[in-house]
TORBA-608147 format. One record per atom (N, C-alpha, C): residue number from 1; z, y, x; atom name. Coordinates in Angstrom, 3 decimals, m for minus. Layout:
% TORBA-608147
atom voza->NUM; Z->Z; Y->Y; X->X; kedo->CA
...
//
This chain:
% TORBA-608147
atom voza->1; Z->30.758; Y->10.894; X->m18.272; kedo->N
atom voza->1; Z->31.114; Y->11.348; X->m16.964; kedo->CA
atom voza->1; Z->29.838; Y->11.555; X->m16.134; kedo->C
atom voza->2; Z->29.458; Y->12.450; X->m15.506; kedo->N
atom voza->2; Z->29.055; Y->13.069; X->m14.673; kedo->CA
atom voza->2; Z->28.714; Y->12.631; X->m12.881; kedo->C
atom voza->3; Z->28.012; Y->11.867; X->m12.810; kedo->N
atom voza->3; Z->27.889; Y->11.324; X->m11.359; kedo->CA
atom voza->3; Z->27.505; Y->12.443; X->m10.354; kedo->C
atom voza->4; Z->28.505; Y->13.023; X->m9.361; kedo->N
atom voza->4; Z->28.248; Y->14.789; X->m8.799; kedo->CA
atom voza->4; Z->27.200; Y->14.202; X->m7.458; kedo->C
atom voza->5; Z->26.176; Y->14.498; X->m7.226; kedo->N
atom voza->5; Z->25.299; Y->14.293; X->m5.743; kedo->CA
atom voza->5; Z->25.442; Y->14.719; X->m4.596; kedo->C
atom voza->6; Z->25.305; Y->14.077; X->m3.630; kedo->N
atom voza->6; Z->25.929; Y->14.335; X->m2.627; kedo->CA
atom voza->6; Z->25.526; Y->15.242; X->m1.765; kedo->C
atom voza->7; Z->25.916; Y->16.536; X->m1.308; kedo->N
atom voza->7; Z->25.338; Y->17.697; X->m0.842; kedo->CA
atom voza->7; Z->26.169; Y->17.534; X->1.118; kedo->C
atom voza->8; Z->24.856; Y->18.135; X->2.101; kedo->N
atom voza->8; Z->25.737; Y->18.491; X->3.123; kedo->CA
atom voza->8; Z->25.611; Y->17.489; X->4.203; kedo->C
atom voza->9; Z->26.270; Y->17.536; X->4.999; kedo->N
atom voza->9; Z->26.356; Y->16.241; X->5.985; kedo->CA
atom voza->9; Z->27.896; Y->16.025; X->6.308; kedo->C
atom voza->10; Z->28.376; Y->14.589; X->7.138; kedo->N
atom voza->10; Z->29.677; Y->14.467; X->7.025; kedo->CA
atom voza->10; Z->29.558; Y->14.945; X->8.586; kedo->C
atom voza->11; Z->31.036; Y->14.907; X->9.188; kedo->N
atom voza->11; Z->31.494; Y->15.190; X->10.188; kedo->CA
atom voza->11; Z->30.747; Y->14.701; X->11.062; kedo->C
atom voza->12; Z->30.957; Y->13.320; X->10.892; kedo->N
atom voza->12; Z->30.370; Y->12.054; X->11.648; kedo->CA
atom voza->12; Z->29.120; Y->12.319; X->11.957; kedo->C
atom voza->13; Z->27.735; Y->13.011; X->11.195; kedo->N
atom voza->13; Z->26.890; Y->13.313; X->11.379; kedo->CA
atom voza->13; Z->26.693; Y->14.375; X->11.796; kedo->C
atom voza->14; Z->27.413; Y->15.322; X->11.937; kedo->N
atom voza->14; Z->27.172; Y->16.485; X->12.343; kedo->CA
atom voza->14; Z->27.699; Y->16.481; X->13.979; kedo->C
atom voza->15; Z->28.481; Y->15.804; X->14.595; kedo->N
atom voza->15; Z->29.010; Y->15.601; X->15.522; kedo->CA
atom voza->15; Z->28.031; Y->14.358; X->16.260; kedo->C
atom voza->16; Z->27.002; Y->14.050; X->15.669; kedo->N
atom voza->16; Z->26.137; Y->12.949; X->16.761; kedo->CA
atom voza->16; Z->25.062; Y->14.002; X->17.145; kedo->C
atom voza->17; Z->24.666; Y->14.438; X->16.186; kedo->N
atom voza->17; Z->23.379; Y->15.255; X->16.134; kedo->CA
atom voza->17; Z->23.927; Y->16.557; X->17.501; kedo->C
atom voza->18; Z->25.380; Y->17.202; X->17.577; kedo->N
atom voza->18; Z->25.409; Y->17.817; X->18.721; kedo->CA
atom voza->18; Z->25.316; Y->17.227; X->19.746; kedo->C
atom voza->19; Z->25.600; Y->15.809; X->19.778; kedo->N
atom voza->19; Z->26.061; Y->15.406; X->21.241; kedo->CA
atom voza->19; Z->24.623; Y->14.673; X->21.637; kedo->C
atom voza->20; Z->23.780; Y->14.787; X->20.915; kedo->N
atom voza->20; Z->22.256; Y->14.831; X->21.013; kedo->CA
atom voza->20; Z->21.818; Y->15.759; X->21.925; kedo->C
atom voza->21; Z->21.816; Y->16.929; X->21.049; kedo->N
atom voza->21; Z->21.459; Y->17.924; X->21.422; kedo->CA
atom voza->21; Z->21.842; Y->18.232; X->23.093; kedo->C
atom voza->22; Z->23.506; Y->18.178; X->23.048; kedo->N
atom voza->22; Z->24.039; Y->18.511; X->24.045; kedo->CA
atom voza->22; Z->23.514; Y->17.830; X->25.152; kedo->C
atom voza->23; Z->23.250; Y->16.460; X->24.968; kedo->N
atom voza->23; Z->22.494; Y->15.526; X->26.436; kedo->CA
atom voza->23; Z->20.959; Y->16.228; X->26.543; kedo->C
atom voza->24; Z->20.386; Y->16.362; X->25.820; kedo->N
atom voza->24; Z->18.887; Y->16.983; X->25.785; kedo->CA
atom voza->24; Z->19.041; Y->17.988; X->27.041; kedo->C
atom voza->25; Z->19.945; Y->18.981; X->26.526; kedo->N
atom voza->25; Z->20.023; Y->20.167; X->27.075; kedo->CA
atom voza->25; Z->20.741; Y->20.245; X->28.329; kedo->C
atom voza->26; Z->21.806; Y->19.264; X->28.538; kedo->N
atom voza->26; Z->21.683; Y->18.785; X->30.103; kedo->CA
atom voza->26; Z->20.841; Y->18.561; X->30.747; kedo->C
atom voza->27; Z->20.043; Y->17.514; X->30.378; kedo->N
atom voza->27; Z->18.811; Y->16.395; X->31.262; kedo->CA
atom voza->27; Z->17.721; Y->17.624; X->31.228; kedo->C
atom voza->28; Z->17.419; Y->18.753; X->29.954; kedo->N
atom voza->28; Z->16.117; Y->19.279; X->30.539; kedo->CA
atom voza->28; Z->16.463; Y->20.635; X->31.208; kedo->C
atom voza->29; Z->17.904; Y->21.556; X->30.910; kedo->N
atom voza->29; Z->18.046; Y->22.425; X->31.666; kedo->CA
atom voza->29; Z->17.789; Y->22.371; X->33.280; kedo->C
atom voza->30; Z->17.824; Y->21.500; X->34.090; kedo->N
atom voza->30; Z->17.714; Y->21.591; X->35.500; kedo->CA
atom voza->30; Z->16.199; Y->21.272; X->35.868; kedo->C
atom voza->31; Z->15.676; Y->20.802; X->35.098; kedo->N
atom voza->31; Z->14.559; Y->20.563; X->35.036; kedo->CA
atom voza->31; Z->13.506; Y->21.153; X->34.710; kedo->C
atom voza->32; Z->13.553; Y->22.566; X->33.721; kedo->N
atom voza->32; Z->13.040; Y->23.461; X->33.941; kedo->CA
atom voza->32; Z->13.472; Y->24.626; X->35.175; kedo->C
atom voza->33; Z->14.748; Y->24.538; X->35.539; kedo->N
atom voza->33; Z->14.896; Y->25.558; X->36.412; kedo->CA
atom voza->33; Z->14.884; Y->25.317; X->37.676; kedo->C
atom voza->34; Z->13.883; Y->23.963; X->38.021; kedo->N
atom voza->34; Z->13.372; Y->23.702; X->39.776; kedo->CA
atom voza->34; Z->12.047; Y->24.474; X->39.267; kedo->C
atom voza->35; Z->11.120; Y->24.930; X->38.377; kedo->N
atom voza->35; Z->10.084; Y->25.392; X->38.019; kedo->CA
atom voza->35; Z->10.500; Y->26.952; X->38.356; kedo->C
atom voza->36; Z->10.659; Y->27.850; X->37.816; kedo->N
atom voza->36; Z->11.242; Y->29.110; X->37.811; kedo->CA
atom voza->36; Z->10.747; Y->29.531; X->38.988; kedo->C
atom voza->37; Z->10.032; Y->30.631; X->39.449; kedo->N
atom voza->37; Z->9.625; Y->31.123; X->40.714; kedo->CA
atom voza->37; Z->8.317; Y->30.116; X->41.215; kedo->C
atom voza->38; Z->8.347; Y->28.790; X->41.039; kedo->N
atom voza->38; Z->7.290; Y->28.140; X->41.963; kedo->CA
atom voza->38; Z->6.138; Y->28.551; X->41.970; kedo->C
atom voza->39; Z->5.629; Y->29.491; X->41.225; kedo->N
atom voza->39; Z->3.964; Y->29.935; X->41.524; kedo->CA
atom voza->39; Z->3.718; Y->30.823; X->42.651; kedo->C
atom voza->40; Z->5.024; Y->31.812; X->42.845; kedo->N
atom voza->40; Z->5.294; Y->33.214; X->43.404; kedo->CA
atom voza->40; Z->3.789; Y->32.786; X->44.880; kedo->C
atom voza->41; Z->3.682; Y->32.168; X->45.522; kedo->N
atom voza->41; Z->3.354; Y->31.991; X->46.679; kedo->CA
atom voza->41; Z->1.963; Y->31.790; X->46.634; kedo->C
atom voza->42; Z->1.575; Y->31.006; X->45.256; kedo->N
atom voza->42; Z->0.073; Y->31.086; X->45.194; kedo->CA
atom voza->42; Z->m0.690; Y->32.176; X->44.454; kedo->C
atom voza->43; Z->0.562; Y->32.783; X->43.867; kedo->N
atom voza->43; Z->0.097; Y->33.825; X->42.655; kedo->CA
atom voza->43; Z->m0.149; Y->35.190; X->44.281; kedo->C
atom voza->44; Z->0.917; Y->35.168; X->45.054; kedo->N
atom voza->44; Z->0.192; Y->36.403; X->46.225; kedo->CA
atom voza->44; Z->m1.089; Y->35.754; X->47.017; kedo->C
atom voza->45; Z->m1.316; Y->34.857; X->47.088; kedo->N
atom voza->45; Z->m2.311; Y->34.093; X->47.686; kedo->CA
atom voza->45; Z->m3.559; Y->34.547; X->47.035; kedo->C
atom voza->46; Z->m3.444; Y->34.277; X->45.889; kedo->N
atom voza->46; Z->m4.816; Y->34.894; X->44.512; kedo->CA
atom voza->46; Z->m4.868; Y->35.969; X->45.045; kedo->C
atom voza->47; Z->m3.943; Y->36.660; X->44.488; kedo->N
atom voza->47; Z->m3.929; Y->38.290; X->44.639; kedo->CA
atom voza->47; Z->m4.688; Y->38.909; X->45.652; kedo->C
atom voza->48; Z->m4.433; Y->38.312; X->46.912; kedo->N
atom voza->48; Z->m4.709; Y->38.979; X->48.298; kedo->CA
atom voza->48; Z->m6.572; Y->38.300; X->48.416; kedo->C
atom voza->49; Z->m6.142; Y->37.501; X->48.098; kedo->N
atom voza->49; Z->m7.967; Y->37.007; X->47.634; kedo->CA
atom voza->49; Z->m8.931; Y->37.621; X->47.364; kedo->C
atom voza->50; Z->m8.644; Y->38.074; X->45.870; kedo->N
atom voza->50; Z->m9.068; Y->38.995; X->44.846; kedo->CA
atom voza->50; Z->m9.736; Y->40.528; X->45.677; kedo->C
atom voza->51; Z->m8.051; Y->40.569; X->46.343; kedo->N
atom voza->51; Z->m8.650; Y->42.149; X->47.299; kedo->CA
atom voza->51; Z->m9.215; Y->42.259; X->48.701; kedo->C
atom voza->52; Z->m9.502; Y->41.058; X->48.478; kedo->N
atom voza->52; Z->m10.316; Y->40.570; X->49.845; kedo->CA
atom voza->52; Z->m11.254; Y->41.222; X->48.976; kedo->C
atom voza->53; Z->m11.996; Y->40.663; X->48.343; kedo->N
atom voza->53; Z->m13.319; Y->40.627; X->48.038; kedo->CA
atom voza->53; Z->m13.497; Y->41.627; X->47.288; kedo->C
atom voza->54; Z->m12.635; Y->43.183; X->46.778; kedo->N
atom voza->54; Z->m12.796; Y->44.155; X->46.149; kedo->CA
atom voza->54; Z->m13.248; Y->44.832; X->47.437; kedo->C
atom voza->55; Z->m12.389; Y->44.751; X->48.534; kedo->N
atom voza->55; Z->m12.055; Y->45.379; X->49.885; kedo->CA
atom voza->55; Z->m13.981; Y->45.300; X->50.736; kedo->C
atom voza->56; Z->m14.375; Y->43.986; X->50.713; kedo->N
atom voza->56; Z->m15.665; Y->43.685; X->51.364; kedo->CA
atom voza->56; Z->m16.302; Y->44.186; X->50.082; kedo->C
atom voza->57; Z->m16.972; Y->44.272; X->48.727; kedo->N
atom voza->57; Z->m17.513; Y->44.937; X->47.991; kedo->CA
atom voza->57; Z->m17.278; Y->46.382; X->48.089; kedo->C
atom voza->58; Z->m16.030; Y->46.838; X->48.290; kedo->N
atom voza->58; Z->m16.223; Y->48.451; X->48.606; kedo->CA
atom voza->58; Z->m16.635; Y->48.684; X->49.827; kedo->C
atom voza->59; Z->m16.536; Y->48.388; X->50.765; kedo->N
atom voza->59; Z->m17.353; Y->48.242; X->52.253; kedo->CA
atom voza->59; Z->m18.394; Y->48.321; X->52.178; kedo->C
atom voza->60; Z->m19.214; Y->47.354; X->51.979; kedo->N
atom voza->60; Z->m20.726; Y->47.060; X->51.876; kedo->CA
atom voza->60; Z->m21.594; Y->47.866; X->51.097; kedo->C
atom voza->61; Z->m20.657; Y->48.480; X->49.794; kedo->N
atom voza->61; Z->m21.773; Y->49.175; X->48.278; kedo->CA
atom voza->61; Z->m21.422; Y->50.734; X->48.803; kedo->C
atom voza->62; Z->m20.405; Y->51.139; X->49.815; kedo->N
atom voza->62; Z->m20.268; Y->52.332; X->50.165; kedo->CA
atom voza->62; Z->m21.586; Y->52.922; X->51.022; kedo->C
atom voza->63; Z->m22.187; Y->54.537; X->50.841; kedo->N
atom voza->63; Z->m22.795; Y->54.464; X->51.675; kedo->CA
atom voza->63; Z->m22.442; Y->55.627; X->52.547; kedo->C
atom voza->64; Z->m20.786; Y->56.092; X->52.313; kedo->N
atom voza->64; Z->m20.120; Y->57.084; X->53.128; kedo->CA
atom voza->64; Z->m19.336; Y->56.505; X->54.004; kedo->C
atom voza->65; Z->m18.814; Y->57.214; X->54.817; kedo->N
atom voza->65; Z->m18.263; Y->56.957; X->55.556; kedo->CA
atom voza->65; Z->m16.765; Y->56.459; X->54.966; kedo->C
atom voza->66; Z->m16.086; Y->55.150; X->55.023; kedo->N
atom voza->66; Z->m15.112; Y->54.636; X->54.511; kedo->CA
atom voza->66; Z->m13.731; Y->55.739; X->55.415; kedo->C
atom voza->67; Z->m12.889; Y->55.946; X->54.597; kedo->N
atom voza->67; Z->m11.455; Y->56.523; X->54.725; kedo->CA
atom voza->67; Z->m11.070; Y->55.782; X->56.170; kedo->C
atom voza->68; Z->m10.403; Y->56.576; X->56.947; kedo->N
atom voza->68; Z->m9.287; Y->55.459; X->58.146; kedo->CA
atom voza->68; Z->m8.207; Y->54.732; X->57.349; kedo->C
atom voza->69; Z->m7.808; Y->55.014; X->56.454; kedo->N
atom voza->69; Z->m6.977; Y->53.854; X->55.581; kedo->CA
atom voza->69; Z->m6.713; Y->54.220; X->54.319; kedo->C
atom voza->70; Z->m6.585; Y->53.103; X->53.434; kedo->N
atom voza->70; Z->m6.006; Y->53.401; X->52.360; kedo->CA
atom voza->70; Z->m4.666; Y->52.708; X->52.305; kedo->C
atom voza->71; Z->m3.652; Y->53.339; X->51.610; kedo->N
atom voza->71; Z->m2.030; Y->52.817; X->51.449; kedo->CA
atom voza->71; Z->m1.535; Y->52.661; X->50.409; kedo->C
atom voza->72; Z->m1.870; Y->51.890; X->49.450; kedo->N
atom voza->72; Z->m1.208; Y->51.668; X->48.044; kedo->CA
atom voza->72; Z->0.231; Y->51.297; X->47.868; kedo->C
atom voza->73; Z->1.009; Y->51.915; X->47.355; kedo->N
atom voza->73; Z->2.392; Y->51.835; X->46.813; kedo->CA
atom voza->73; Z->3.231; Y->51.059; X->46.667; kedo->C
atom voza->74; Z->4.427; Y->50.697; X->46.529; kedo->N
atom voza->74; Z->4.739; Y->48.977; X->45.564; kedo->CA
atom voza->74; Z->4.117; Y->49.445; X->44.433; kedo->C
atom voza->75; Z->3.666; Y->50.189; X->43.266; kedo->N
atom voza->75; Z->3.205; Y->49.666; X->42.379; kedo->CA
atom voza->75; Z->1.629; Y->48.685; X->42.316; kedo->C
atom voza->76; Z->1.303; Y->48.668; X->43.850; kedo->N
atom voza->76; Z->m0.202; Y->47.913; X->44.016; kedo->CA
atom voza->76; Z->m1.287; Y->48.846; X->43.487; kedo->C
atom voza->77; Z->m2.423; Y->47.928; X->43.992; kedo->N
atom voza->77; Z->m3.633; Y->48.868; X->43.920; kedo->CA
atom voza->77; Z->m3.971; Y->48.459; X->42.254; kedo->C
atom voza->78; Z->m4.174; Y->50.224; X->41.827; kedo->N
atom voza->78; Z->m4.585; Y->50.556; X->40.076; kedo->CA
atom voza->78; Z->m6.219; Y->49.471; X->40.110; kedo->C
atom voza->79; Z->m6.457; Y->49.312; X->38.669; kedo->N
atom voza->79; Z->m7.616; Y->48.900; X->38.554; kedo->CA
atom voza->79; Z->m8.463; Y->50.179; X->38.271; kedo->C
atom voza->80; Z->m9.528; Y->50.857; X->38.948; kedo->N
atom voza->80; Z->m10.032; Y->52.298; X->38.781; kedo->CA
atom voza->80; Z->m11.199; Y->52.758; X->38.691; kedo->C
atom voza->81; Z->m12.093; Y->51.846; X->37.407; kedo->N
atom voza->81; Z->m13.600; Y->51.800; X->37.600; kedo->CA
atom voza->81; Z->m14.461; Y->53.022; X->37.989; kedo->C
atom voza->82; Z->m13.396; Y->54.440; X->37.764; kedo->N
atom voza->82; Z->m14.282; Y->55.767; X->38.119; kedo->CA
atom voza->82; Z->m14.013; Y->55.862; X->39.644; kedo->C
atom voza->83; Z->m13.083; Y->55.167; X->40.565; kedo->N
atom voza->83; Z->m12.671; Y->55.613; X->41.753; kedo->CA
atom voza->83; Z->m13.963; Y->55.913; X->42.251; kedo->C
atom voza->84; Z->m13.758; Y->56.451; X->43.817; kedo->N
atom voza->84; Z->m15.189; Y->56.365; X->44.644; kedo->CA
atom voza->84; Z->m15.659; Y->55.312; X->45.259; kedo->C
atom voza->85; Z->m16.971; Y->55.359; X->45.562; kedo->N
atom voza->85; Z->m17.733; Y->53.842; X->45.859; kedo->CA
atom voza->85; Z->m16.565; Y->52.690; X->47.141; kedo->C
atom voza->86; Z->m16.381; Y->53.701; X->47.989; kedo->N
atom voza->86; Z->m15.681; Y->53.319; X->49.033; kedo->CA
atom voza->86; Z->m13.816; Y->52.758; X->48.764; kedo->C
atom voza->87; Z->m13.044; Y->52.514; X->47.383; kedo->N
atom voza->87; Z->m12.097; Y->52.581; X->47.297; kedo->CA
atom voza->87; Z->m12.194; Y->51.211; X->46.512; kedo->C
atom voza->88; Z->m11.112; Y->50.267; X->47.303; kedo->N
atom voza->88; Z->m11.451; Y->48.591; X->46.574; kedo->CA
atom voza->88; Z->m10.947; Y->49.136; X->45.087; kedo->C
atom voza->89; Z->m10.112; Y->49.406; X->45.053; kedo->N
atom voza->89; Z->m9.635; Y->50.152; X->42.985; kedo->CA
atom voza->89; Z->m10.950; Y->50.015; X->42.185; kedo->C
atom voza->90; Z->m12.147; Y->50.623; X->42.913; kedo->N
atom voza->90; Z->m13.114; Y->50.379; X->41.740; kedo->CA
atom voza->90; Z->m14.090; Y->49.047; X->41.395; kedo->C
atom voza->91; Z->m13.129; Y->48.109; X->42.891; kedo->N
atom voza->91; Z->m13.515; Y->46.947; X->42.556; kedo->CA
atom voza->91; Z->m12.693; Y->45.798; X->41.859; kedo->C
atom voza->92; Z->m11.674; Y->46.018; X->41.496; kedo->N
atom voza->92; Z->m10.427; Y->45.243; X->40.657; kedo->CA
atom voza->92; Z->m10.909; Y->45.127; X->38.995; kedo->C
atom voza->93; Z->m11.030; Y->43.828; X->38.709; kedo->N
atom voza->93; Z->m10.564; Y->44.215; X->37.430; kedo->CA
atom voza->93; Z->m9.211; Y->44.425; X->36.359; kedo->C
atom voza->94; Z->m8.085; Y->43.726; X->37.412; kedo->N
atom voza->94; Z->m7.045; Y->44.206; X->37.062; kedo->CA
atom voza->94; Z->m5.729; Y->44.786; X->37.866; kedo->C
atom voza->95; Z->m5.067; Y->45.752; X->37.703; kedo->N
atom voza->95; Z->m4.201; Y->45.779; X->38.635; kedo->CA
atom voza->95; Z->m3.322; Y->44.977; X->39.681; kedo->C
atom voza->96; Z->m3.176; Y->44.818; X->40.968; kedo->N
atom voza->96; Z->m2.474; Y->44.212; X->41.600; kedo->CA
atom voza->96; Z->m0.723; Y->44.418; X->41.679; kedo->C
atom voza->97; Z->m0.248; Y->43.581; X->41.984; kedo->N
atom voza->97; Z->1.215; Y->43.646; X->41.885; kedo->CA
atom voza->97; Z->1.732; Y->43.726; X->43.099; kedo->C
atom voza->98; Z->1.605; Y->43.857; X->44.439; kedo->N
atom voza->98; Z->2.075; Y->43.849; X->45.491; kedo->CA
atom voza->98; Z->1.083; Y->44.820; X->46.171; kedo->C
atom voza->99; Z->2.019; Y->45.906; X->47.243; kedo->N
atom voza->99; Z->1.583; Y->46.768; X->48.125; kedo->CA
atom voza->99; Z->0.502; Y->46.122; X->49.180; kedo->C
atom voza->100; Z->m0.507; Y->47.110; X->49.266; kedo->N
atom voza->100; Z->m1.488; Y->46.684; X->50.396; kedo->CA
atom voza->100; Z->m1.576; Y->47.642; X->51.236; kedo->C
atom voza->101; Z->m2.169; Y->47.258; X->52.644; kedo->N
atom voza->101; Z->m2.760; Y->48.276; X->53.139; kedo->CA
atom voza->101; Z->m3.979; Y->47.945; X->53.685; kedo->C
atom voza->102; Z->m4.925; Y->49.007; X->53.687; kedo->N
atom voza->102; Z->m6.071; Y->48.620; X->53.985; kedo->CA
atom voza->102; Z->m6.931; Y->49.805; X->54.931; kedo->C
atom voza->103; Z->m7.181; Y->49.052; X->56.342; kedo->N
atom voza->103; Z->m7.537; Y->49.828; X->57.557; kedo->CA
atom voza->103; Z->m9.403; Y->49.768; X->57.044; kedo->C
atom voza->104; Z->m10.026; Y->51.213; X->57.766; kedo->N
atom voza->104; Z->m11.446; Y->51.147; X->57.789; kedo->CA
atom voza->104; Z->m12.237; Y->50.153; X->57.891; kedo->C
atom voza->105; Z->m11.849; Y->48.996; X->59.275; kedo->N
atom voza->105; Z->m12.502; Y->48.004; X->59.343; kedo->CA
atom voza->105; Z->m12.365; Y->46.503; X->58.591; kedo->C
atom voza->106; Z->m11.648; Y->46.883; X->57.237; kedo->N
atom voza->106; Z->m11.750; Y->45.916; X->56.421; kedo->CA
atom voza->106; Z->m10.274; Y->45.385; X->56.720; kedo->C
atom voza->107; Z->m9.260; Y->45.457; X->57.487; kedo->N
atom voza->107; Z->m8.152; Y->44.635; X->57.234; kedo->CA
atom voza->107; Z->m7.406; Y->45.003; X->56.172; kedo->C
atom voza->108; Z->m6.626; Y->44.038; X->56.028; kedo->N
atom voza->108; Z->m5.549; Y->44.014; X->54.792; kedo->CA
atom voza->108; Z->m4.828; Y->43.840; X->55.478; kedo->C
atom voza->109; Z->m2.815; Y->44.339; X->55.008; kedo->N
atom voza->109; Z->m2.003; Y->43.618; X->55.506; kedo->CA
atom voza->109; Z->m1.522; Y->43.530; X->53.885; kedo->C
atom voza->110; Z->m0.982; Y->42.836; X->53.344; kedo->N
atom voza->110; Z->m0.257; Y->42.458; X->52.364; kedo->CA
atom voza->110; Z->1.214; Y->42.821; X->52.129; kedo->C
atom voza->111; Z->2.390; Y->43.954; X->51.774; kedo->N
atom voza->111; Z->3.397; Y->44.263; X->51.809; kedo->CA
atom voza->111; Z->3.527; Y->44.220; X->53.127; kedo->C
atom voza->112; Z->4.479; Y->43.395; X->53.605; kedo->N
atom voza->112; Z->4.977; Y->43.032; X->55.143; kedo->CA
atom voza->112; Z->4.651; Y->41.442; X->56.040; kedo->C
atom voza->113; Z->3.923; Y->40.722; X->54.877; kedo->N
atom voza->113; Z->3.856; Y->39.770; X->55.263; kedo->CA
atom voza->113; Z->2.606; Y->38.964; X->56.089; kedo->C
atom voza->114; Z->1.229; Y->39.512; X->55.268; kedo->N
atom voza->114; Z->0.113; Y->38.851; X->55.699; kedo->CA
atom voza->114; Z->m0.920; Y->39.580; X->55.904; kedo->C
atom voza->115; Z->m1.551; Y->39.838; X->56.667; kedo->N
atom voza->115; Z->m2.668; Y->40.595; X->57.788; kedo->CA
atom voza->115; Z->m4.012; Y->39.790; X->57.700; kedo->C
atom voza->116; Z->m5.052; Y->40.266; X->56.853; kedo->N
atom voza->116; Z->m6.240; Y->39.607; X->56.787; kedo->CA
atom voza->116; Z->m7.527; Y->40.752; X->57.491; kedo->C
atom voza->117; Z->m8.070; Y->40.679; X->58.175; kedo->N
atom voza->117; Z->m8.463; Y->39.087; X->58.989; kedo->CA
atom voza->117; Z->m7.450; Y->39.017; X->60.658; kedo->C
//
């Protein structure tokens, strides 16, 4: 006779291992989703940073007369190493994600929200 080996798992085991699972996925679902969005505020903070200092580098390295404004899109200002001296674009190294605007004398306003200086 033939001793057959035991293949598989029983009920019993297959039914702990969900209700494992299932508490896991309680306790960490809410817990990743207080995270979700929380950068949004420092990530425009960078951003507007960044074009601070594209904005004063195209100022300063220009030796024409700067535009009365520039108005970038919602798609944000392109990264545009051929632009002209006077256009922050050719000071980005990567594209921005939020609309700017940017007056002759160096201000920014940021979409609708923030006005530098």
């Amino acid at each position: 006779m033939r001793i057959r080996s035991q293949q598989g798992f029983t009920l019993i085991e297959l039914l702990v291992v969900i209700s494992i699972l299932a508490a896991m996925t309680v306790i960490a679902v809410p817990n990743v989703l207080k995270f979700v969005g929380e950068g949004t505020d420092e990530a425009k903070a960078a951003e507007l940073h960044n074009v601070t200092v594209a904005v004063t580098a195209a100022l300063s390295s220009s030796t024409s007369t700067p535009p009365t404004c520039f108005t970038y899109s919602d798609e944000g200002i392109p990264s545009n190493p051929s632009a002209a001296d006077n256009d922050p674009a050719k000071f980005l190294l990567s594209p921005t994600v939020y609309s700017y605007t940017i007056t002759s004398s160096g201000g920014i306003t940021q979409g609708d929200k923030y006005t530098w200086p």
